[in-house]
Backbone as CSV, one residue per row, in Angstrom:
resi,resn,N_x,N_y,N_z,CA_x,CA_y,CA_z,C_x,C_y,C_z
1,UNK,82.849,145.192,-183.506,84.027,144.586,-182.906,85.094,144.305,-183.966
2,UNK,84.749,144.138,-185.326,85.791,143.401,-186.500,86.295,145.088,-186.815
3,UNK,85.657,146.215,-186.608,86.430,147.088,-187.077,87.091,147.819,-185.902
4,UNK,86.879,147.368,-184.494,88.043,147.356,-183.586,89.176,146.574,-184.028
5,UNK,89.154,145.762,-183.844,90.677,144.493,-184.210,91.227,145.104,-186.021
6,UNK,90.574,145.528,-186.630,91.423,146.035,-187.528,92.081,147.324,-187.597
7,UNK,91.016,148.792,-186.736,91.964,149.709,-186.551,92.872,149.981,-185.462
8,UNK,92.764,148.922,-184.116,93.751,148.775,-183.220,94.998,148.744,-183.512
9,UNK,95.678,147.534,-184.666,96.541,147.810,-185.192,97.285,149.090,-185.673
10,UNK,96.851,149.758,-186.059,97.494,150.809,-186.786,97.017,152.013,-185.705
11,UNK,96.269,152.293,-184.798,96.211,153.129,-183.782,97.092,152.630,-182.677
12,UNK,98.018,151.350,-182.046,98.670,151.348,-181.740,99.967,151.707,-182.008
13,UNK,100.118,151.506,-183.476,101.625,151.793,-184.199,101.646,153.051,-184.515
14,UNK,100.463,154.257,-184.246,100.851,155.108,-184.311,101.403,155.805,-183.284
15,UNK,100.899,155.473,-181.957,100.759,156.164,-180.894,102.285,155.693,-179.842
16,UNK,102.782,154.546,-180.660,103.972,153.781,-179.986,105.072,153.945,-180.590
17,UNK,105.177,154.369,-182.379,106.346,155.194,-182.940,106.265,157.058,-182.037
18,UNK,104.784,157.656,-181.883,105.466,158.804,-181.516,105.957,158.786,-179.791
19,UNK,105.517,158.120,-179.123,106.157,157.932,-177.858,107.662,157.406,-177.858
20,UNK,108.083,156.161,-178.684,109.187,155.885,-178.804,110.264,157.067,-179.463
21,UNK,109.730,157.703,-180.265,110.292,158.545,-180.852,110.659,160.152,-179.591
22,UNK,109.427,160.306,-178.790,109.809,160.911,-177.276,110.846,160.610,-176.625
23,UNK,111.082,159.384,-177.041,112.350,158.505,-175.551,111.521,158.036,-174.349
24,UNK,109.850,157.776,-174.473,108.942,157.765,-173.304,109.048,155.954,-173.165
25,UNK,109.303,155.203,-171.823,109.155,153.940,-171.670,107.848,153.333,-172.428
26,UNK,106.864,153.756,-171.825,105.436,152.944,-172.702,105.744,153.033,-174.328
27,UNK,106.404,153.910,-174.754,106.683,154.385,-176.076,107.261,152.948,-176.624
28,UNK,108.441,152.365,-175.724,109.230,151.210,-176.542,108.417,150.367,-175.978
29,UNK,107.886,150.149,-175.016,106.945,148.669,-174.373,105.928,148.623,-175.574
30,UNK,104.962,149.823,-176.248,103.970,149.988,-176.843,104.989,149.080,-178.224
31,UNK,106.057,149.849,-179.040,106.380,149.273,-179.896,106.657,147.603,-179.498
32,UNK,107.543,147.681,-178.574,108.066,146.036,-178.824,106.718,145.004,-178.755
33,UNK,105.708,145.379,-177.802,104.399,144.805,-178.088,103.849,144.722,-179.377
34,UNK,103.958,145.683,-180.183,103.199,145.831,-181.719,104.260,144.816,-182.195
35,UNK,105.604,144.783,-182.347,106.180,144.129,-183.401,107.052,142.370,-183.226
36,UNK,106.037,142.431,-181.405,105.613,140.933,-180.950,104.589,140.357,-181.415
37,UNK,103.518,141.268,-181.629,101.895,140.538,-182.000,102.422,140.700,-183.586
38,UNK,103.094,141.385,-184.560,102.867,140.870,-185.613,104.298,139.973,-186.094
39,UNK,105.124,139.784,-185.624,106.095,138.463,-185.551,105.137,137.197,-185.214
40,UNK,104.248,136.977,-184.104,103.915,136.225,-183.907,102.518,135.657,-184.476
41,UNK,101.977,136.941,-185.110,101.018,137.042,-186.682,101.666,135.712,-187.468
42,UNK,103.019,137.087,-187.788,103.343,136.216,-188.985,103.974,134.500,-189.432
43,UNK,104.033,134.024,-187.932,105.123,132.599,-187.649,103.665,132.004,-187.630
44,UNK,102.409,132.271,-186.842,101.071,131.751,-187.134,100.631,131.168,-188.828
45,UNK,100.730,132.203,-189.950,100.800,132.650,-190.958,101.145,132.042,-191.750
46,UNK,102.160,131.445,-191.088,103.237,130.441,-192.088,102.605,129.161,-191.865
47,UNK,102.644,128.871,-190.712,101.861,127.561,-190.162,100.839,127.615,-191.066
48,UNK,99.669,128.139,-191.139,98.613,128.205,-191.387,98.872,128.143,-193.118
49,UNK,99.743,128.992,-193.916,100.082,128.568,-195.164,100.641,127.107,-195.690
50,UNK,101.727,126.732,-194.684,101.824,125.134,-194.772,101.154,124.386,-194.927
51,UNK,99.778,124.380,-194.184,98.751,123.426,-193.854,97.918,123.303,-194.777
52,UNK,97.593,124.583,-195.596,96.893,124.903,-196.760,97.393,124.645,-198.034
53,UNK,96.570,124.092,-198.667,96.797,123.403,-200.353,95.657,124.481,-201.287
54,UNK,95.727,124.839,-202.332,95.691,124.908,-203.422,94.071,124.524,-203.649
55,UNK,92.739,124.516,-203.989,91.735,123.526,-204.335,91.728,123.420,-205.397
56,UNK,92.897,123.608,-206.377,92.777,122.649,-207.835,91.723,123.006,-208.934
57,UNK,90.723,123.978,-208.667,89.882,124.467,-209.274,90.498,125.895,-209.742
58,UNK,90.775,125.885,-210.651,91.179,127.546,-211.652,90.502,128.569,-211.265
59,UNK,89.164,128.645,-211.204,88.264,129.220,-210.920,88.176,129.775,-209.514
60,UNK,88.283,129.025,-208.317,87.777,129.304,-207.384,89.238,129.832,-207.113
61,UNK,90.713,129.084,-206.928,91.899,129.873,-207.358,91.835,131.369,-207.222
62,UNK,91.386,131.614,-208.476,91.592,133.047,-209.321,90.693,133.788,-208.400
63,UNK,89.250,133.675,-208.021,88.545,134.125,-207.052,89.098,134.452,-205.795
64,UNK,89.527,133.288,-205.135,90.221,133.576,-203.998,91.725,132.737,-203.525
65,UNK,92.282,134.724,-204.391,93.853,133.806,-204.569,94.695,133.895,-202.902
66,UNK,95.624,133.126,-202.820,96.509,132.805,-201.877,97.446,133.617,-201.484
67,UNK,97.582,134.660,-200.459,99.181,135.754,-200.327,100.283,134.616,-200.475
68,UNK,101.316,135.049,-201.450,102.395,134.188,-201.483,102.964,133.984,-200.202
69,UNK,104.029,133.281,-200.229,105.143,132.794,-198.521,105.730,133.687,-198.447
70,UNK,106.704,134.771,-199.864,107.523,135.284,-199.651,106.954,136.716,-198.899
71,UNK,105.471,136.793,-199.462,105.277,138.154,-198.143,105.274,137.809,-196.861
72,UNK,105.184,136.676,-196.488,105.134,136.620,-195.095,106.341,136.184,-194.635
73,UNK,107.063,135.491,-195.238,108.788,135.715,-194.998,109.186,137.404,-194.689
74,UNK,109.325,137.985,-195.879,109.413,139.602,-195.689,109.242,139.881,-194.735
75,UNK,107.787,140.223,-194.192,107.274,140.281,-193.122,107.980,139.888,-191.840
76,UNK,108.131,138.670,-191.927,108.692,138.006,-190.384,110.329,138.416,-190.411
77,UNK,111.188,139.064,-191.426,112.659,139.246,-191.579,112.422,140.678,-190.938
78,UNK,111.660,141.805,-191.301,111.470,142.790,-190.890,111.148,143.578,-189.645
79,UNK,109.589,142.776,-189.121,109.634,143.078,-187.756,110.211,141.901,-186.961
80,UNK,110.782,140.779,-187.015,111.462,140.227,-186.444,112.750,140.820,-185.796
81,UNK,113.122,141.095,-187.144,114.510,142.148,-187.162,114.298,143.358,-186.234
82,UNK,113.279,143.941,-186.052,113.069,145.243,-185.702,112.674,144.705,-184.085
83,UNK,112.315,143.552,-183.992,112.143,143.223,-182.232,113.633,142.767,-181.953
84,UNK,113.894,142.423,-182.559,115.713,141.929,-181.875,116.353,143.093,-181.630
85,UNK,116.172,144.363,-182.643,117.076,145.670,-182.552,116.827,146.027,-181.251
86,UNK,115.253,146.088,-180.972,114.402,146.576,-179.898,114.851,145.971,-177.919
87,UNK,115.335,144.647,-178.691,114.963,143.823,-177.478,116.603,143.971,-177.017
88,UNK,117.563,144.763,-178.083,119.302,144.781,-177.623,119.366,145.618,-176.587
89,UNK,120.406,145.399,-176.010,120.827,146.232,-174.003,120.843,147.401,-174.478
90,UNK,121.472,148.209,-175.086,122.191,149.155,-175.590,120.418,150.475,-175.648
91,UNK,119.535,149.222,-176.428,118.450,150.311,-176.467,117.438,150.125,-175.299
92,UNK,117.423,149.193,-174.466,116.558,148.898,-173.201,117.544,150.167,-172.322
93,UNK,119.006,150.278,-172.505,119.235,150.871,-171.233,118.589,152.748,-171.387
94,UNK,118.409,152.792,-172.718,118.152,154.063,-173.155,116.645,154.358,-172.168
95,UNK,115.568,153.393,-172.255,114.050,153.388,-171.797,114.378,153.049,-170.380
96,UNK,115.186,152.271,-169.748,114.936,152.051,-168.624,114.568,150.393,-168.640
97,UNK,114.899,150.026,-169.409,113.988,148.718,-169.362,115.141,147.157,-169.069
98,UNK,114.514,146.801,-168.109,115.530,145.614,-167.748,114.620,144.034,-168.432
99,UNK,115.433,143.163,-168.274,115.240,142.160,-168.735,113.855,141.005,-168.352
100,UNK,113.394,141.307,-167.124,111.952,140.819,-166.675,111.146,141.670,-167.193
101,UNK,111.082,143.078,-167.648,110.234,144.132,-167.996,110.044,143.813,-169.513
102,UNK,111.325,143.290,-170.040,111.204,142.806,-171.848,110.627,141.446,-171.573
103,UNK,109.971,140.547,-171.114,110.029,139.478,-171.188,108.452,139.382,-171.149
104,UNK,107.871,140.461,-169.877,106.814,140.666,-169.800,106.045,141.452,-170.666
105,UNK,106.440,142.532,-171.343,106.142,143.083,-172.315,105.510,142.198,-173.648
106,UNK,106.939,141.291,-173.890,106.775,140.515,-174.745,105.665,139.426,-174.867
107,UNK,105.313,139.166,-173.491,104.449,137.860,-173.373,103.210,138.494,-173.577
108,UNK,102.805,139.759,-173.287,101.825,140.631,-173.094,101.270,140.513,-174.904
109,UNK,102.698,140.885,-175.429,101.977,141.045,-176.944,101.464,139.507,-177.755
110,UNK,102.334,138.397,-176.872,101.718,137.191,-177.706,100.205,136.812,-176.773
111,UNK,100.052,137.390,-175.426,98.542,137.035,-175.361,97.712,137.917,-175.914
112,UNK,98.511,139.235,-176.239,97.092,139.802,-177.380,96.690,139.156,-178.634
113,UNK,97.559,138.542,-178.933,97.568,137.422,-180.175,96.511,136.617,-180.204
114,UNK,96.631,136.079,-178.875,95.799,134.854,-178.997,94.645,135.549,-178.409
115,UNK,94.567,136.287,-177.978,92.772,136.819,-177.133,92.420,137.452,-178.716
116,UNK,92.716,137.884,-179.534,92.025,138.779,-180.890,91.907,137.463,-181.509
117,UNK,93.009,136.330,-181.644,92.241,135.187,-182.733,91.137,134.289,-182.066
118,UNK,90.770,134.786,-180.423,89.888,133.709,-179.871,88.314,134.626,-180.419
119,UNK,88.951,136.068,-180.153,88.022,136.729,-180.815,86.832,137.005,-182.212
120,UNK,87.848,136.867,-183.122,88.311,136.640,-184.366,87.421,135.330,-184.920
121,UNK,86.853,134.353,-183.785,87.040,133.252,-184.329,85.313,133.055,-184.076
């Protein structure tokens, strides 16, 4: 199951750049879903870095070091950015896609979120 939830990722993003890249509806639903679940990865991410301190031990540190903020900033500027491009009229009218269809899409990708970390857990 742990090496489902890790190659899902990247077998979705493949299969949702070449559909989007078709002009096929599931093509942009598939993307704006992928770059909902990892926006909403990454705002998790942050939380979860906030909350977390340091254990002050050099040792255990160096063992198991910390991803800095600024990758997950990066991160959240990028596909954030890339769901807003996604989510503009201009490219919904291209797919067909109206504004209850983005909304649902969208909600779709934050309950995959939370069903893989109930998973996950």
């Amino acid at each position: 199951l742990s090496s489902l939830l890790y190659i899902f990722p990247q077998v979705l993003l493949g299969i949702a750049i070449l559909l989007f890249w078709k002009r096929k509806m599931i093509g942009w639903a598939l993307l704006t879903a992928f770059t909902t679940m990892i926006t909403i990865t990454n705002i998790l991410m942050l939380v979860q870095y906030s909350s977390t301190y340091a254990s002050g031990m050099n040792s255990i540190d160096r063992l198991f070091p910390r991803a800095s903020i600024e990758s997950y900033i990066i991160q959240l500027i990028i596909f954030g950015g890339a769901l807003l491009v996604l989510c503009r009229e201009n490219i919904r009218n291209i797919y067909a896609i109206d504004k209850a269809k983005m909304v649902a899409i969208m909600v779709i990708g934050v309950l995959l979120v939370i069903c893989i970390r109930v998973i996950s857990l």
